[in-house]
C-alpha positions as CSV (number, residue, x, y, z in Angstrom):
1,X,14.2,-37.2,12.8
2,X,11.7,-38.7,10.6
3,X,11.7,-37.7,6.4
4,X,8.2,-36.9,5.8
5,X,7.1,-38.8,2.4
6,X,6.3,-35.0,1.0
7,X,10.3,-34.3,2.0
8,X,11.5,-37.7,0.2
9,X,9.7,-36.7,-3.1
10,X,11.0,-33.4,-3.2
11,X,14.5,-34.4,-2.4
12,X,14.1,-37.2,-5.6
13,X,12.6,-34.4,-8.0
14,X,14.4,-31.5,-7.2
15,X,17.7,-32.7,-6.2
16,X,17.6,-30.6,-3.4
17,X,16.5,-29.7,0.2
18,X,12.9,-28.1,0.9
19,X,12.9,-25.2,2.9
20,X,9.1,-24.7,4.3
21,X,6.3,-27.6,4.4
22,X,2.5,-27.0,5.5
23,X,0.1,-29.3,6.3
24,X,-3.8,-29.2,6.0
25,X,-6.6,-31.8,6.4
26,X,-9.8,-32.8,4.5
27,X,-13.4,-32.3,6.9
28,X,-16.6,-34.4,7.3
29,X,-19.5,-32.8,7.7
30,X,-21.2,-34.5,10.2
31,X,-24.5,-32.4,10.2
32,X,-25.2,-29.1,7.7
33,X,-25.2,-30.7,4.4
34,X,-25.8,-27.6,1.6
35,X,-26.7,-25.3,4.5
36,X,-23.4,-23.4,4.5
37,X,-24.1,-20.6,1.1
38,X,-27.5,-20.2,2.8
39,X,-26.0,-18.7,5.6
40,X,-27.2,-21.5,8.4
41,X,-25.3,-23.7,10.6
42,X,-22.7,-26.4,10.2
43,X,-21.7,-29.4,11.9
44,X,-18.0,-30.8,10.9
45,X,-14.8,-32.3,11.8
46,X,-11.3,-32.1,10.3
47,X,-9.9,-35.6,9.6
48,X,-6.4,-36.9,10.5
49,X,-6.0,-37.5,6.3
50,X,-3.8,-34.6,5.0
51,X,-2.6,-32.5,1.9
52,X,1.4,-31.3,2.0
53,X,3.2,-29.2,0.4
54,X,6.9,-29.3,0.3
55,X,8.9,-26.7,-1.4
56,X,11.3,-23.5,-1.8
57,X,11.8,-20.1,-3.0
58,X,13.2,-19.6,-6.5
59,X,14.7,-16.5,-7.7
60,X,12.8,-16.4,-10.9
61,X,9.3,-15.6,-10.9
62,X,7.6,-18.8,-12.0
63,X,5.8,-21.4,-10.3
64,X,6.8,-25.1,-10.5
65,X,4.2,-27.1,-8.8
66,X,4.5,-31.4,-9.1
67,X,0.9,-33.3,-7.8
68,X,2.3,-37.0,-6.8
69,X,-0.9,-37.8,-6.7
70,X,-1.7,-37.7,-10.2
71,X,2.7,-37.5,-11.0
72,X,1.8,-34.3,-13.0
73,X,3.9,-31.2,-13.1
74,X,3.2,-27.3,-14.0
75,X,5.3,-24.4,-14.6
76,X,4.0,-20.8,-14.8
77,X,4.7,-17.4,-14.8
78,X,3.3,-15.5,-11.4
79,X,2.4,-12.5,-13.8
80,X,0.5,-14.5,-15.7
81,X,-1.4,-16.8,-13.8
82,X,-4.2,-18.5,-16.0
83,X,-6.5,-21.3,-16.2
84,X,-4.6,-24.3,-18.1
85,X,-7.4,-27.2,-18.9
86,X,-4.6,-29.4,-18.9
87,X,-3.9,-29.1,-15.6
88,X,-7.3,-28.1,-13.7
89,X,-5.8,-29.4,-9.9
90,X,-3.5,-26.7,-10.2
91,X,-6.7,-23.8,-10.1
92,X,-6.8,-24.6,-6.6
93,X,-3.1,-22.9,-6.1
94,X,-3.9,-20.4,-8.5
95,X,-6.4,-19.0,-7.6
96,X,-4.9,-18.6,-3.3
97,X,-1.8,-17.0,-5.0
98,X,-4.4,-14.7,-7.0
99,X,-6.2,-13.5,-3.6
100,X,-2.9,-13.2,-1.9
101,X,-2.0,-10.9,-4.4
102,X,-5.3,-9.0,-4.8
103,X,-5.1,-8.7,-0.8
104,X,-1.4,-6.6,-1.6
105,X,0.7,-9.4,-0.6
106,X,3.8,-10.0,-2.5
107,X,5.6,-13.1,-2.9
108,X,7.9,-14.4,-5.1
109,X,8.8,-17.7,-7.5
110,X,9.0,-21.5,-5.7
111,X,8.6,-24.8,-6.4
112,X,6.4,-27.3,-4.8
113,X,5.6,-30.8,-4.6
114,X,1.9,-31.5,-3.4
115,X,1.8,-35.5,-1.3
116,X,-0.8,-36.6,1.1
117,X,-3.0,-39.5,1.8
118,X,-6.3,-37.1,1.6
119,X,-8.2,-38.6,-1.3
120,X,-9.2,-37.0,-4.3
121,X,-13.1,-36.6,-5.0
122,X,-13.8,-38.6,-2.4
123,X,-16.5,-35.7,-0.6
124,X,-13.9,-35.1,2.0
125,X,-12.6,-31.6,0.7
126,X,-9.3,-32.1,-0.8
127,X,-9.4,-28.9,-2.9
128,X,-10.1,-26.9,0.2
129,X,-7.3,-28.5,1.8
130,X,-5.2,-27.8,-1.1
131,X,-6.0,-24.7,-0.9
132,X,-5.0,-24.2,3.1
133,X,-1.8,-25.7,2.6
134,X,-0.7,-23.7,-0.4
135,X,-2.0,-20.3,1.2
136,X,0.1,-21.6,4.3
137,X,3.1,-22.7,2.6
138,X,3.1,-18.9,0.3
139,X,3.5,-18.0,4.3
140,X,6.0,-20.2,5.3
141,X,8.1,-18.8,2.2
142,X,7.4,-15.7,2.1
143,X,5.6,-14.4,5.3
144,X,2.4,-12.5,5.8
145,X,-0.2,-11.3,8.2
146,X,-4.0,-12.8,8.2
147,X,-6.0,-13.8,10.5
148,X,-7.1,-17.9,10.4
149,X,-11.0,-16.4,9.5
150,X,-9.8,-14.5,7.1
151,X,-7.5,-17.4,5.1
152,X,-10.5,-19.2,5.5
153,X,-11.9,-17.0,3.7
154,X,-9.6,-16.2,1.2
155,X,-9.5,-19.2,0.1
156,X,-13.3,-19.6,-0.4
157,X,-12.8,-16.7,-2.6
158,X,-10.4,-18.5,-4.8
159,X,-12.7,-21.6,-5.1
160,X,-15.7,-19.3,-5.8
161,X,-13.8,-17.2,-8.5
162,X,-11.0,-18.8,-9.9
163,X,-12.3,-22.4,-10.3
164,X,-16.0,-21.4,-10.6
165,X,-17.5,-23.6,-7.7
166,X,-20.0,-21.4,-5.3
167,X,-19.0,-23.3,-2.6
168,X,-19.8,-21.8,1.0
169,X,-17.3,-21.6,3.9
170,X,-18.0,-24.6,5.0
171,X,-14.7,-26.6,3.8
172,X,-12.2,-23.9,4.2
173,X,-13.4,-23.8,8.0
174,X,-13.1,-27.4,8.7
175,X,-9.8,-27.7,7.3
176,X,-8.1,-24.3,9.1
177,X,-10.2,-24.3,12.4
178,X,-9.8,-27.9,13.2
179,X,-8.7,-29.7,16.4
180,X,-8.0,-32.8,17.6
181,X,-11.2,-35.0,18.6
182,X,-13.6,-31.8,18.8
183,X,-16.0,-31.1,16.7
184,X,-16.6,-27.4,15.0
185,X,-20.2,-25.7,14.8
186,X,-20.0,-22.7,12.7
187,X,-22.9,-20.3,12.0
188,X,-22.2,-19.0,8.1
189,X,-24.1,-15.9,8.2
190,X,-22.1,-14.3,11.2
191,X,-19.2,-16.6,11.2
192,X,-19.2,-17.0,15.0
193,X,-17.8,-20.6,15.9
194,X,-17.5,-22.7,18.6
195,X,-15.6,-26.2,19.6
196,X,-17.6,-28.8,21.2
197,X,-14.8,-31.5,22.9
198,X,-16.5,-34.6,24.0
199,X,-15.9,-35.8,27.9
200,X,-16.0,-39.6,26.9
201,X,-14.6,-41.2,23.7
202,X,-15.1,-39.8,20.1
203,X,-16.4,-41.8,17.8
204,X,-14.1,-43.1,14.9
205,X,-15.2,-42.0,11.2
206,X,-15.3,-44.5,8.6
207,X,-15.8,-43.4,5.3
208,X,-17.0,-46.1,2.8
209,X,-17.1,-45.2,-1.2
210,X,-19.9,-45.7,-2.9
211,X,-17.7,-46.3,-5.9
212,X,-19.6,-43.9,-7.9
213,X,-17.7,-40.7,-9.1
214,X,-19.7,-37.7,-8.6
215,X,-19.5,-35.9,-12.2
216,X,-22.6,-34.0,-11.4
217,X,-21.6,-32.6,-8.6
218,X,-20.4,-29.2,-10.2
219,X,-23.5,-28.6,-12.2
220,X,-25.9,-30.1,-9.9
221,X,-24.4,-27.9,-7.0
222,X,-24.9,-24.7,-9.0
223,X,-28.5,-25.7,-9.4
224,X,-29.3,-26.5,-6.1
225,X,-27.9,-23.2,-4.9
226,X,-30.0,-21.7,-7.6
227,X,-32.9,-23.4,-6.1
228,X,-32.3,-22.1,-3.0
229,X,-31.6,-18.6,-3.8
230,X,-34.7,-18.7,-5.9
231,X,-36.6,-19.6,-3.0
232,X,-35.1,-16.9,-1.0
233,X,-36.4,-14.3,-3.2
234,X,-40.3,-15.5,-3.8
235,X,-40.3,-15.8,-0.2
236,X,-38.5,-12.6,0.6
237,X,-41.3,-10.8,-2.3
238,X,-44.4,-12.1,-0.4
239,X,-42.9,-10.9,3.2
240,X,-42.2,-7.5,1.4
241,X,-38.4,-7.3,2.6
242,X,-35.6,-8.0,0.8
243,X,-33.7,-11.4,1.5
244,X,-31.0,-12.8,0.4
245,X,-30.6,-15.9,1.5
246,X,-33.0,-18.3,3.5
247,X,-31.3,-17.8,7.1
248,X,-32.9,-14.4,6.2
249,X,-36.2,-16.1,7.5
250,X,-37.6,-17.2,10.4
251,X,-38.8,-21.3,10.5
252,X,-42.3,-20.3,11.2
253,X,-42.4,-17.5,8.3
254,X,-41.3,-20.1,6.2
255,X,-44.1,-22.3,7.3
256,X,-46.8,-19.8,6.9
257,X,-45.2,-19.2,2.9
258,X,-44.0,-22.2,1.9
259,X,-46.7,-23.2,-0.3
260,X,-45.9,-20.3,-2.8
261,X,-43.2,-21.9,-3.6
262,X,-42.9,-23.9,-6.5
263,X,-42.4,-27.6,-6.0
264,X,-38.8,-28.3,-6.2
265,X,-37.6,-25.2,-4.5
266,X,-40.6,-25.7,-1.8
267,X,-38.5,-29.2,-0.6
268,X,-35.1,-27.8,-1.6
269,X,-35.9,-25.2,1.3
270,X,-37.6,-27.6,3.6
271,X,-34.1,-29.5,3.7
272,X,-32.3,-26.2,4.6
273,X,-34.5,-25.1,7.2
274,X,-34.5,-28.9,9.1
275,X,-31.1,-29.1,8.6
276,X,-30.0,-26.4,10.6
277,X,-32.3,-27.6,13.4
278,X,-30.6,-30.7,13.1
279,X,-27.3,-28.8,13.4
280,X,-28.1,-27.1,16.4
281,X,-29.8,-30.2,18.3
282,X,-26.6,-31.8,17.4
283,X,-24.4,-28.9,19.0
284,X,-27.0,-30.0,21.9
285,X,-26.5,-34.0,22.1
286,X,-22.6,-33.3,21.7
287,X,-23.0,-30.5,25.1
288,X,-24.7,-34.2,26.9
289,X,-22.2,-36.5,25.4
290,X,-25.5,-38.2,23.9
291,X,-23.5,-39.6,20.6
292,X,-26.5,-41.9,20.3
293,X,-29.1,-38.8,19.9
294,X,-26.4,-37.4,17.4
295,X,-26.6,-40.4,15.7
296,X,-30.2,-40.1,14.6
297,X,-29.9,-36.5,13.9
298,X,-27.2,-37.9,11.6
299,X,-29.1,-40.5,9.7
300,X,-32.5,-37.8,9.9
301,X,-30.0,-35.7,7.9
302,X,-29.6,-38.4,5.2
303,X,-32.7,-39.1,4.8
304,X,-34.2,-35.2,4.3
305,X,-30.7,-35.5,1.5
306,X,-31.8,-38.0,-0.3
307,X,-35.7,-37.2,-0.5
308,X,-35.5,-33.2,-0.4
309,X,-32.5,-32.4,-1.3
310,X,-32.2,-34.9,-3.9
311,X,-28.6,-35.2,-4.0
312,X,-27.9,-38.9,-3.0
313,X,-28.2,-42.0,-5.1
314,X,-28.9,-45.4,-4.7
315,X,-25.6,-47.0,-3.4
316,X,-24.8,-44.0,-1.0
317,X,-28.7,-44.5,0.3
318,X,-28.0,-48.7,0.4
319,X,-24.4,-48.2,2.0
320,X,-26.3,-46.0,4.9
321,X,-29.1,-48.1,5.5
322,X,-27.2,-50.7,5.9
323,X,-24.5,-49.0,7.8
324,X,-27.6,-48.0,10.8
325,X,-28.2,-51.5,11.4
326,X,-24.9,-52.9,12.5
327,X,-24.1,-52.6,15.7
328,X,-21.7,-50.1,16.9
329,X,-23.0,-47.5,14.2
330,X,-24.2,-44.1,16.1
331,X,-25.5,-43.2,12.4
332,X,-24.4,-42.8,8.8
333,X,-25.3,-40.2,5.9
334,X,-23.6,-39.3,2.5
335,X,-21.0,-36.5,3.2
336,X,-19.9,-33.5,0.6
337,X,-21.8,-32.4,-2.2
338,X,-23.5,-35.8,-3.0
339,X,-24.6,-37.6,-6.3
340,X,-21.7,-39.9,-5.5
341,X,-18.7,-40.0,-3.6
342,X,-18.4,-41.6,0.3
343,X,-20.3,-41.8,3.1
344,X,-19.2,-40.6,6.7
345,X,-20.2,-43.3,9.4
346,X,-19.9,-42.8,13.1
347,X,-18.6,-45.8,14.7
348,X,-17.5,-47.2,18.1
349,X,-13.7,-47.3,18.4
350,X,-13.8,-51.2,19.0
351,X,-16.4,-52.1,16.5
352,X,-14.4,-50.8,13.8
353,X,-12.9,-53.9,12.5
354,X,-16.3,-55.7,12.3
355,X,-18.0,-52.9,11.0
356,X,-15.6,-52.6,8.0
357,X,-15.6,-56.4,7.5
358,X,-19.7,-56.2,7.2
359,X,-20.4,-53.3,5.4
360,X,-17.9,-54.1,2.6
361,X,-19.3,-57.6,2.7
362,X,-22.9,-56.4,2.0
363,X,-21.6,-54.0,-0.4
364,X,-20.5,-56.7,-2.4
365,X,-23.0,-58.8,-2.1
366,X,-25.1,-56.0,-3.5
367,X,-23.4,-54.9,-6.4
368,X,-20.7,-57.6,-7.0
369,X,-17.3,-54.9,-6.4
370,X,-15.5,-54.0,-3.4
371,X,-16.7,-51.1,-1.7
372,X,-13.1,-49.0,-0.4
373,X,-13.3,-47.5,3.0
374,X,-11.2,-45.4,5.1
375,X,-10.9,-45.3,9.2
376,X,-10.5,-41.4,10.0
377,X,-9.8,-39.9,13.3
378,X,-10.9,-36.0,14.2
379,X,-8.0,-34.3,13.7
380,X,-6.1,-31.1,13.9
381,X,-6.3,-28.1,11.8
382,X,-4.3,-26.5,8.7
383,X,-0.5,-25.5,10.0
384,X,2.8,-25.0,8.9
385,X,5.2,-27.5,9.6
């Protein structure tokens, strides 16, 4: 049998044998970009690029968790489970072990070591993948009954109110629904979900980095859901019904109204509204096998991003428009929040190689520095191992 790299380095740290694994990936979102809190439609894949967690029980009630990411270590007490700035990656453990707990499940102490080859802050979801595997791995220890929605959701909830990011359900969904070379449209407001399997090859995903870190993405996030939600309520006012979010209204309501809507949210909502068309013309192309058509619903989607949604910048926009041009490229757009990170390119299995080889050359070219990039199959979803 094959030692996992997640086995080795608990075996080296902890002088001993782990008892339960789990395994969870990152997610591209392919089409839905900030659509997800205001309950419309999402396009996405899981990624064959994975979070671990290795581990056992421990009789004492304290949590030992080791990142070999970032070769950091914490210890601390399950009754006392508290935010510790000196180790923020660790908020996205505590706060899954919080919801277990507020859900009545009881576990007790372990220790953990957290390996992958999911990058960190790259726009490909690695704290919602975190977060799968250590709600998974509390399982494998110590086991429960839940439903995979209702992880999902779970570990939303941790994100949203342990850590402070008002994410939607978009990442937790990617990484616990996945499946191998099928893609996931999920509709946020009622959570029905579907898997659209492709009858000829799927595309491979290369993610290039645009080599700038996305700092803003937490307060910039916040705002443009503000945005939005501000939106949802002048609009909902002049309809004289209450909504609370934008899938609340019809296209053509929105159409009629939007120009009481201040500037900024007026285009904020014009990307939301497009977007989920774009989502569901993509579920469409994908039903025809017309990767081509989903292509240009892809690079539509980075274009409404960058000019309504304002949440690109300029080397994400130059590694795109690039990326369309080269052959073998169904389309390109940034993925994640934005304002930095990667972007997710859909590429021909055999153009790969000289896709890679231009697109970092041009990148160079550019802005004089190499420009990283990652091949990614569509992989399978969050599990215990």
């Amino acid at each position: 049998m094959i030692q996992s790299n997640g086995e080795k380095l608990y075996q080296e740290r902890y002088q001993n044998n782990p008892t339960a694994a789990s395994q969870a990936p990152g997610r591209v979102e392919i089409l839905g970009n900030h659509t997800d809190y205001n309950g419309g439609f999402v396009l996405t894949v899981a990624i064959d690029k994975t979070i671990s967690l290795h581990g056992e029980a421990c009789s004492e009630p304290f949590a030992a968790i080791y990142s070999a990411a970032l070769d950091d270590e914490t210890r601390f007490p399950l009754d006392q489970i508290e935010r510790d700035p000196q180790h923020m990656w660790a908020n996205y453990v505590k706060g899954v072990l919080l919801q277990l707990r507020k859900r009545g499940i009881s576990f007790g102490g372990f220790r953990a070591v957290i390996s992958g080859d999911l990058p960190i802050g790259g726009g490909v979801s690695s704290s919602a993948a975190l977060e799968a595997a250590s709600a998974l791995f509390v399982k494998a220890l110590y086991p429960y009954d839940m439903d995979v929605m209702n992880m999902a959701k779970l570990c939303r909830a941790a994100e949203n109110e342990f850590v402070g990011m008002p994410c939607g359900l978009l990442d937790q969904f990617s990484s616990f629904f996945g499946k191998q070379d099928s893609f996931l449209c999920l509709d946020c407001q009622t959570l029905e979900h579907k898997s659209l399997t492709l009858t000829v090859e799927a595309p491979r995903l290369v993610l290039c980095d645009s080599g700038v870190k996305h700092e803003l993405v937490e307060s910039e996030y916040k705002d443009r859901r503000g945005q939005c939600e501000g939106a949802a309520r002048t609009l909902g006012e002049h309809l004289g019904r209450e909504v609370s979010m934008l899938r609340d209204i019809s296209i053509l309501e929105f159409m009629d109204l939007e120009d009481v809507l201040d500037d900024v949210q007026r285009i904020r909502a014009r990307h939301v509204f497009y977007e989920n068309q774009r989502v569901q013309r993509g579920v469409a192309a994908l039903q025809l096998n017309d990767l081509k058509h989903l292509g240009e619903l892809v690079h539509q989607s980075h274009e409404s991003s960058r000019d309504l949604f304002e949440n690109s910048c300029p080397e994400l926009d130059f590694l795109v428009e690039q990326a369309v041009q080269i052959e073998g490229c169904y389309g390109a757009k940034l993925t994640g929040g934005g304002f930095g990170g990667w972007t997710v390119n859909l590429v021909e299995s055999d153009q790969v190689d000289p896709f890679v080889a231009k697109i970092t050359e041009y990148f160079e070219q550019k802005y004089g520095r190499a420009c990283k990039t990652m091949v990614c199959a569509i992989g399978d979803g969050a599990r215990i191992l």
